[in-house]
C-alpha positions as CSV (number, residue, x, y, z in Angstrom):
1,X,0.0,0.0,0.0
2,X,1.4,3.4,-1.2
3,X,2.2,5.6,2.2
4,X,0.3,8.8,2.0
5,X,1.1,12.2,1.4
6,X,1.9,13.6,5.1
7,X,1.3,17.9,5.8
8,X,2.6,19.1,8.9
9,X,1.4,22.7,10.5
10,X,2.9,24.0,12.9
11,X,2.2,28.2,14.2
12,X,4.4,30.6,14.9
13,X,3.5,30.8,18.4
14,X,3.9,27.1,19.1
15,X,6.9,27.1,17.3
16,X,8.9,29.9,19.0
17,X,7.8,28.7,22.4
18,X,9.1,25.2,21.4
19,X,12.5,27.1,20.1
20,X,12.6,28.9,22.9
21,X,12.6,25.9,25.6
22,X,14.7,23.8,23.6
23,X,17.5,26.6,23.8
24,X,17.0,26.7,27.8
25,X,20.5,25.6,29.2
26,X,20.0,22.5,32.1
27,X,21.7,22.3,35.0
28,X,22.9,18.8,33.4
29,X,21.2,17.8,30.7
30,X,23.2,19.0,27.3
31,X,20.1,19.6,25.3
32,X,16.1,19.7,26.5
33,X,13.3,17.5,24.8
34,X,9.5,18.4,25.1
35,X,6.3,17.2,23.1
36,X,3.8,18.8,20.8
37,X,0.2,18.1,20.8
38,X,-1.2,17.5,17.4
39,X,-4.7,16.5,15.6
40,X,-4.5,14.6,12.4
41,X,-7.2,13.9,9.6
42,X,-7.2,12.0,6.3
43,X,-8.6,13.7,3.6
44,X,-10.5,11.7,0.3
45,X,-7.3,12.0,-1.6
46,X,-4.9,9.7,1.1
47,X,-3.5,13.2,2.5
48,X,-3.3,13.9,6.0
49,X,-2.9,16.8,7.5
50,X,-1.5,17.4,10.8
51,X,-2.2,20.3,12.8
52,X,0.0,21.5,16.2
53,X,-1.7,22.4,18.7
54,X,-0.3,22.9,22.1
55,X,3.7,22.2,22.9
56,X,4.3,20.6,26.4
57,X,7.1,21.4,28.4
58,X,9.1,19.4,30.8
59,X,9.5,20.1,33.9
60,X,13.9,20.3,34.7
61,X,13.0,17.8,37.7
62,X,11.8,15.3,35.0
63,X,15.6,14.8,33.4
64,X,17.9,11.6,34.2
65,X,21.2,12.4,34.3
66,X,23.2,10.4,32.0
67,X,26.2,12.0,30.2
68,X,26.0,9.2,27.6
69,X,23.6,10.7,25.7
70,X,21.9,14.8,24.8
71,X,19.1,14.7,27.7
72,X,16.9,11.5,28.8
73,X,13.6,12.2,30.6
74,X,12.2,9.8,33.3
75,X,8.5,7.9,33.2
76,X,6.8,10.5,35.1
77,X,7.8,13.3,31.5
78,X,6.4,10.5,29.4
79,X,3.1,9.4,31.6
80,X,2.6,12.8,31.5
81,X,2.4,13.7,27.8
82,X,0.5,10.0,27.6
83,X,-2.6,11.7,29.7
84,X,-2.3,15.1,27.3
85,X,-2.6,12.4,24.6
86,X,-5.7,10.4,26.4
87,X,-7.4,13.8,27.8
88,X,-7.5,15.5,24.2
89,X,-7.7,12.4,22.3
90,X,-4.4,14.0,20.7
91,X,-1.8,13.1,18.8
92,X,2.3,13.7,20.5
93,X,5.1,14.5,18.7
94,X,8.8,14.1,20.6
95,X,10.4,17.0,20.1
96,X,13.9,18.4,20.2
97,X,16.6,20.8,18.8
98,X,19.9,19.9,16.7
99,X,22.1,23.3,17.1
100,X,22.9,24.2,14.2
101,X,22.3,25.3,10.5
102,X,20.6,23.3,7.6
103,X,18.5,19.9,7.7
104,X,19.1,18.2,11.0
105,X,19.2,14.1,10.5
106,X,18.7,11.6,13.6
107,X,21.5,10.3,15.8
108,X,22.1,6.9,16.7
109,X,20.6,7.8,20.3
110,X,17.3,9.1,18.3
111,X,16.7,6.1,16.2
112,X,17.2,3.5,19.1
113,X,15.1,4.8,21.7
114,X,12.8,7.7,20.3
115,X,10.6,5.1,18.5
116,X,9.6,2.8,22.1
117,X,8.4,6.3,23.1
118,X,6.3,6.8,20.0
119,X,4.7,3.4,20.6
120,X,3.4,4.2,24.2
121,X,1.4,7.0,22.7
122,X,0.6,5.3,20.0
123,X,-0.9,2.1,22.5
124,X,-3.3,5.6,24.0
125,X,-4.5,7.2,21.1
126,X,-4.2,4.4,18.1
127,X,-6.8,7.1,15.8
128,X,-4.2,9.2,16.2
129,X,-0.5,9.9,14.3
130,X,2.1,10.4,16.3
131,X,6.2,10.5,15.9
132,X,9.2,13.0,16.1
133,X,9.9,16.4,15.2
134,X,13.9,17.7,15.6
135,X,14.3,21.4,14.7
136,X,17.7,23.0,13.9
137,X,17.8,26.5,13.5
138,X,16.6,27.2,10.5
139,X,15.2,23.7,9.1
140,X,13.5,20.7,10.7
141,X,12.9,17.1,10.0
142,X,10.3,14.4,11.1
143,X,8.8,10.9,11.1
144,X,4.9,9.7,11.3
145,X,3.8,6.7,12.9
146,X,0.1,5.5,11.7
147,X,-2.2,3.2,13.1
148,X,-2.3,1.3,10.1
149,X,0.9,1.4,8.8
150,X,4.0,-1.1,10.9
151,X,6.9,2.1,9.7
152,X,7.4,5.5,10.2
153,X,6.4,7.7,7.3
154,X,8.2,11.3,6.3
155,X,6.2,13.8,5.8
156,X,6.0,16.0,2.3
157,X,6.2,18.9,4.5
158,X,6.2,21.3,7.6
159,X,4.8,24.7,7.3
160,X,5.7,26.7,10.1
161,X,2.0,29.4,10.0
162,X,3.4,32.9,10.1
163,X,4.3,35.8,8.2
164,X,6.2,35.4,6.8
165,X,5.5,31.5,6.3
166,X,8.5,28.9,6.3
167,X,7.6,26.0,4.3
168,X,10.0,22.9,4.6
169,X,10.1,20.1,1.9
170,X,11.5,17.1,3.5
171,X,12.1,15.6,-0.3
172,X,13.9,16.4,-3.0
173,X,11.9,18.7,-4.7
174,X,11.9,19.0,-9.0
175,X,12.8,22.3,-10.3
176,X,13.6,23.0,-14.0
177,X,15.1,26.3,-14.2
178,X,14.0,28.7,-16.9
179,X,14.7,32.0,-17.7
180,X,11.2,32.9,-18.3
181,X,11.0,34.5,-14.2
182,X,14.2,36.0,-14.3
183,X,12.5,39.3,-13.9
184,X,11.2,38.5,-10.5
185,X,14.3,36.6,-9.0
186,X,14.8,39.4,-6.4
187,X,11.5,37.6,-4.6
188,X,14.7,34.9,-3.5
189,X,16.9,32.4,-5.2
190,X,14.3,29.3,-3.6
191,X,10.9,32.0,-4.9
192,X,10.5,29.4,-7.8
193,X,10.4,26.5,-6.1
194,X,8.1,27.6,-3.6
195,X,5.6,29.2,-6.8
196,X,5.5,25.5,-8.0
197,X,5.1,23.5,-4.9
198,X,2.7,25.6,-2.7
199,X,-1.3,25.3,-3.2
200,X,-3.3,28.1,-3.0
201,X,-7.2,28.4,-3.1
202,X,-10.0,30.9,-4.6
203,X,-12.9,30.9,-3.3
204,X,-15.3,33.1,-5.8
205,X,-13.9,33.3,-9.5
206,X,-16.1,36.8,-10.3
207,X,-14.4,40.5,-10.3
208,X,-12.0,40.0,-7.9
209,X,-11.0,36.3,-7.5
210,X,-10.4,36.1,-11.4
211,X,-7.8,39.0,-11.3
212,X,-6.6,36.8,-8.5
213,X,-5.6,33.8,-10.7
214,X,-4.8,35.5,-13.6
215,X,-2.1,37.4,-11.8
216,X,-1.2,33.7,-10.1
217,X,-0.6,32.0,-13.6
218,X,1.8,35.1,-14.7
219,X,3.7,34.3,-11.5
220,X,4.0,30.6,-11.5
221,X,2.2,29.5,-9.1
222,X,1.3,26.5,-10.3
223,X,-1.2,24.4,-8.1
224,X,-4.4,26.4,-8.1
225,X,-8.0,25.1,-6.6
226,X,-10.9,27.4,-7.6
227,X,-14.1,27.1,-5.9
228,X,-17.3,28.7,-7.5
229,X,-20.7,27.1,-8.4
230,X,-22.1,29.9,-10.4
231,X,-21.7,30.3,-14.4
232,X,-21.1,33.7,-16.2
233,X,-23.4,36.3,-17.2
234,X,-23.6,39.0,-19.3
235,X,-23.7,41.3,-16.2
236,X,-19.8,39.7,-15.6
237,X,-18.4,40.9,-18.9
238,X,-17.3,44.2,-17.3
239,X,-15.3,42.4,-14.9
240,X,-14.6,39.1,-15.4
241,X,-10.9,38.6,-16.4
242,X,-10.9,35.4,-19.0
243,X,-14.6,35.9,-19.8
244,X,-15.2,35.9,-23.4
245,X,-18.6,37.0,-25.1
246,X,-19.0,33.7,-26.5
247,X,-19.2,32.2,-23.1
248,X,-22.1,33.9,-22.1
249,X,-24.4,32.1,-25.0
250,X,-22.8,28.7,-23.9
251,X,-23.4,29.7,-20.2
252,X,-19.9,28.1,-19.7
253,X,-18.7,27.3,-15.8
254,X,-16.8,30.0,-13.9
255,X,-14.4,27.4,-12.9
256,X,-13.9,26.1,-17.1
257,X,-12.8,29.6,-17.8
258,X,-10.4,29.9,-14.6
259,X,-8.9,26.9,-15.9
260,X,-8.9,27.9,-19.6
261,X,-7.1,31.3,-18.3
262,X,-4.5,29.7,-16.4
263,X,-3.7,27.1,-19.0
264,X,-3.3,29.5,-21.6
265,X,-1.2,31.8,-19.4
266,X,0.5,28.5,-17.8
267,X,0.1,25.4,-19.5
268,X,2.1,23.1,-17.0
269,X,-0.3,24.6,-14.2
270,X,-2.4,22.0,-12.3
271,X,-6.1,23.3,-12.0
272,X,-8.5,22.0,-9.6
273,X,-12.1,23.0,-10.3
274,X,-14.8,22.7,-8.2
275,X,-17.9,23.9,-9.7
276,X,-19.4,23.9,-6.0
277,X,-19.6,25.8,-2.9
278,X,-16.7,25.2,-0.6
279,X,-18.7,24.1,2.6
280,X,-20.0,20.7,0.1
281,X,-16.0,20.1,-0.8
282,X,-14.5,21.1,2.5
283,X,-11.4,18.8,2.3
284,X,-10.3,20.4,-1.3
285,X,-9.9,24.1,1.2
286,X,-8.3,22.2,4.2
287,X,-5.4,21.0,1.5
288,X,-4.4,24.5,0.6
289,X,-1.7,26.2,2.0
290,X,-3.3,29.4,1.5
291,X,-6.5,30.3,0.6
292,X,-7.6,33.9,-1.3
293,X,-11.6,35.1,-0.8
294,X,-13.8,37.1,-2.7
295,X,-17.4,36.4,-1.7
296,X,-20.3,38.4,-0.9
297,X,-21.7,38.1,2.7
298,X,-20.4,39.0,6.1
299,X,-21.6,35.4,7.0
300,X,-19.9,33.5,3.9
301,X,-16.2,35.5,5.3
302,X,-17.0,34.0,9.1
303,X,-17.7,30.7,7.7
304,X,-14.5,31.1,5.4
305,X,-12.7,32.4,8.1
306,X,-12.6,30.2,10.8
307,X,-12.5,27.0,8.4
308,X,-8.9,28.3,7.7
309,X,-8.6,29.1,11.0
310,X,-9.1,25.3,12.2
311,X,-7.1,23.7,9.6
312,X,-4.2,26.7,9.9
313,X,-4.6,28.6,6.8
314,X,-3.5,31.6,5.7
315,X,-6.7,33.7,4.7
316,X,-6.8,36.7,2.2
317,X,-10.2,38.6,2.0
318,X,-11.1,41.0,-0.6
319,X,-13.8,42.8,-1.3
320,X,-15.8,46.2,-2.6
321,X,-18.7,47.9,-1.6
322,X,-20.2,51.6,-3.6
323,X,-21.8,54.3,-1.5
324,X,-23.7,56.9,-2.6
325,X,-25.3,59.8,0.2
326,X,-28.1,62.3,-1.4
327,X,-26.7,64.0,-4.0
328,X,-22.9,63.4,-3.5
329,X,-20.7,61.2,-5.8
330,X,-20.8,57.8,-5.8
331,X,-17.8,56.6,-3.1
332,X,-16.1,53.7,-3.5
333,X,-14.3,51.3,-0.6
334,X,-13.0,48.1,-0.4
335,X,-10.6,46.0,1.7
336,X,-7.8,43.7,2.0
337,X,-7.6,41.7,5.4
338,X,-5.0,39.1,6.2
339,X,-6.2,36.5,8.8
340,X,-3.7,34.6,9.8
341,X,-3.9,31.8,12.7
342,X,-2.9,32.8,15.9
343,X,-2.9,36.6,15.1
344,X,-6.1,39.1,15.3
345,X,-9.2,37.9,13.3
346,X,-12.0,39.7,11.5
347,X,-13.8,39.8,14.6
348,X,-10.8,41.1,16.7
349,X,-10.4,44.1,13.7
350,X,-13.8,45.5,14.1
351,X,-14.5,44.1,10.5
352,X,-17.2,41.3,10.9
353,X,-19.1,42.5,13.6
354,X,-22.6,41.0,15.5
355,X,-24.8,43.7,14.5
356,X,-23.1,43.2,10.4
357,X,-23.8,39.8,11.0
358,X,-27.2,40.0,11.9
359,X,-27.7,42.8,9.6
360,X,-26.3,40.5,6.9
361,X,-25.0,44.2,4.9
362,X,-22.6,42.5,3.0
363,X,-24.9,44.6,0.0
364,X,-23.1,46.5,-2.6
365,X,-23.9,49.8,-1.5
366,X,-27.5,51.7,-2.4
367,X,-26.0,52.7,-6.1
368,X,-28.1,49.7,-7.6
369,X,-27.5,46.0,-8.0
370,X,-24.4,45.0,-6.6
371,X,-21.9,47.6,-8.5
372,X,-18.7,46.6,-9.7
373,X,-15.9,48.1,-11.5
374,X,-12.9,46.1,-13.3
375,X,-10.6,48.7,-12.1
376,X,-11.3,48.7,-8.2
377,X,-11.4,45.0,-8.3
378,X,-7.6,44.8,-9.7
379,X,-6.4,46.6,-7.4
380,X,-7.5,45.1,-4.2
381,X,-6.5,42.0,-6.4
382,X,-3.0,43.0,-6.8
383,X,-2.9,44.2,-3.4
384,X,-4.0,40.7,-2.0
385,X,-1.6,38.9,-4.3
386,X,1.5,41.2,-3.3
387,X,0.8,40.3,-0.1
388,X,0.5,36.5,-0.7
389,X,3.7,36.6,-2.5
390,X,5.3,38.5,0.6
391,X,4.1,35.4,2.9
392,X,5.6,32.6,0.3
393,X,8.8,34.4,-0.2
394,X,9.3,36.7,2.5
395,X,11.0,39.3,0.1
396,X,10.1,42.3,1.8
397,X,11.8,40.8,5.4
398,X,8.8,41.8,7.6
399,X,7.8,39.7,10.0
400,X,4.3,39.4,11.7
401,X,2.7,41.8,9.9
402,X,-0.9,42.5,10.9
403,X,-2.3,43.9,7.6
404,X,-6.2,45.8,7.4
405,X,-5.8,47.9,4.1
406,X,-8.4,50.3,3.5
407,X,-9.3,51.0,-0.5
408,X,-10.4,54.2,-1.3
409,X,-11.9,53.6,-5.0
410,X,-12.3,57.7,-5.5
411,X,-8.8,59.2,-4.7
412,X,-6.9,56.1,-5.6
413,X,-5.3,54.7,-2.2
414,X,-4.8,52.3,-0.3
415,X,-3.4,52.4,3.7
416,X,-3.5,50.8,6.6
417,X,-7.0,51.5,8.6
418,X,-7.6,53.4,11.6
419,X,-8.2,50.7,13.5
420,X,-5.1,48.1,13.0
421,X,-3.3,50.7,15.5
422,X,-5.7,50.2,18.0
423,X,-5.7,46.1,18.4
424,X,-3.8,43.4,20.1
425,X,-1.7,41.1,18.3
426,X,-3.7,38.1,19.6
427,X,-6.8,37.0,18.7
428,X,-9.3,36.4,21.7
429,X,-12.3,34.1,18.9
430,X,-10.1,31.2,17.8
431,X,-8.1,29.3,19.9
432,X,-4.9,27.2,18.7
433,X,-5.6,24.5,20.6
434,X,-9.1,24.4,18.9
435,X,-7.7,23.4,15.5
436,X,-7.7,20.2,13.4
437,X,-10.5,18.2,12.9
438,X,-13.1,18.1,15.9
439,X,-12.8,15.1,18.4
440,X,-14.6,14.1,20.7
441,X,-13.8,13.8,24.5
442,X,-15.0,11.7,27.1
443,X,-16.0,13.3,30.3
């Protein structure tokens, strides 16, 4: 039986606190060990996705001294991380730092007795995947032990969820080098390989989401899954990048002409369609590293939103709204909003609030029926996707960037809005520890 393809996500948060203890000095012990909490959930297509969601630290009292070896915990570390396991009906991952630079690999002392360790979890939470993690400083490696399989199984990658993001390909990774992207090789000499080898998501393929893709194909990002159930209009023609008139009279699929735009633009692209709301194909979003959203309703963004949010995905939303008061000109706004897991959501903002929510006044303004303009929609588009690129590449060198751009359509800027100085760099509505698939617990 062919092993499956393995995702492992870690956040930022977990991560650094995991760095951090691992770097403690012990009064005896040469290097520190702890365990991460994780949920895991096989998809339809054999991929599983692995979610961290808590790291566990061990107590200094819990380490035997023995000056054969880095640091070896006692019973009482491991019976501990055991009732984590049995409590949460989580998975636990053996953790622990190499010192130094580049791809750790696993010492003598690693393979021999890390595995027993694996196994006791294992014998508590069999529905579980389990196995080891070692970090270096700038890479990591790490082995999977499933219920049904007798060997442990490398992942195809660890995404540590931040911005930027730090995506880690545990195998050799096929790159044919071309000259046609030499004009963006200032996005990093590694930019390419990530553009062919990172998924991202659409959700909505009308004004916005289609200058989306269109902009993705010219880049080379190269694994694209758009989700939309609707087909084009003759209302879409004056914004519908990759609409032709044609389609209209053979009322062709939003999703066909996605993929006939990115195929033309990118033939080796590969196009997932799925001519279907998101919520009916929900395992298609959770296998995207990133997912971009133009859609309509304050309720359609929360239901967006914390889907990503549970399966730690980086969200983009984007979207327009016309104003008109009495006899003044028609206004124009829009947004750009980066929700990323572990940092302030669309709640925490001020975006989506209760009162928009029950209002549902995700309406297009009171200029008529649902106004749009090609022009406004390309550049919260461009926006969105200069920002996405930033989290892949991390080209610009900022690091956890909170990022609420306000559009004004009318004088032609964008900035930051009032409120992003005003909000903590937490979020207080989704919890880390809430994310992977749902279990349940016994009381």
């Amino acid at each position: 039986m062919k092993n499956p393809k393995i995702k492992v996500r870690i956040p930022k948060a977990i991560y650094e606190q995991a760095f951090r203890d691992l770097l403690r000095p012990h009064e005896f012990a040469f290097e520190r060990i702890g365990f991460f909490c994780s949920k895991s959930k096989r998809l339809k297509n054999e991929t599983i996705l692995i979610t961290i969601t808590k790291y566990l630290i061990i107590d200094d009292k819990n380490y035997i001294e023995d000056g054969s070896v880095g640091a070896r915990i006692n019973s009482a570390a491991i019976r501990s991380a055991m009732q984590s396991a049995l409590d949460s009906s989580s998975g636990i991952f053996h953790v622990h730092m190499h010192d130094h630079t580049g791809k750790p690999g696993l010492s003598y002392t690693d393979r021999k007795e890390i595995p027993d360790v694996i196994d006791s979890f294992y014998n508590v939470v069999p529905n579980q995947a389990h196995g080891l993690i070692i970090l270096s400083q700038n890479s990591a490696i790490a082995e999977v032990k499933l219920h049904e399989k007798r060997h442990r199984i490398i992942p195809e990658s660890i995404s540590i969820v931040g911005y930027p993001m730090k995506s880690i390909f545990l195998f050799p990774i096929k790159h044919v080098k071309s000259n046609l992207y030499d004009r963006q090789s200032f996005l990093g000499p590694d930019s390419q390989m990530f553009f062919e080898n990172v998924k991202v998501g659409i959700v909505g393929f009308g004004g916005g989401g289609s200058h989306v893709g269109q902009q993705l194909a010219h880049i080379g990002i190269k694994n694209v899954t758009v989700f939309d159930d609707d087909k084009i209009e003759h209302t879409n023609m004056n914004r519908l990048i990759g609409g032709w008139f044609s389609d209209i009279k053979n009322k062709m699929l939003k999703t066909s002409i996605a993929k006939r735009l990115f195929k033309k633009i990118l033939p080796s692209s590969n196009i997932k369609c799925i001519n279907d709301k998101w919520q009916n194909k929900p395992e298609d979003l959770q296998e995207c590293d990133f997912i971009v959203g133009g859609v309509d309703t304050f309720i359609g963004r929360e239901q967006l939103e914390a889907e990503c949010r549970r399966y730690l995905i980086p969200y983009l939303d984007i979207g327009m709204d016309v104003y008109q008061i009495l006899e003044e000109a028609p206004s124009i706004h829009g947004q750009v909003i980066l929700s990323m897991p572990g940092m302030p959501c669309m709640k925490c903002i001020g975006f989506l609030t209760d009162e928009k929510l029950k209002k549902e006044a995700a309406k297009y303004g009171d200029v008529g029926g649902h106004p749009q303009v090609v022009w406004s929609n390309g550049v919260l588009a461009s926006t969105a996707v200069g920002i996405l690129i930033d989290l892949i590449t991390g080209w610009t060198k900022q690091k956890d960037r909170l990022i609420y751009l306000s559009y004004d359509g009318n004088s032609g800027s964008v900035q930051d809005h009032v409120r992003i100085g005003f909000v903590e760099k937490t979020c207080v509505h989704y919890n880390l520890g809430n994310t992977g698939e749902p279990q349940f617990i016994s009381l």
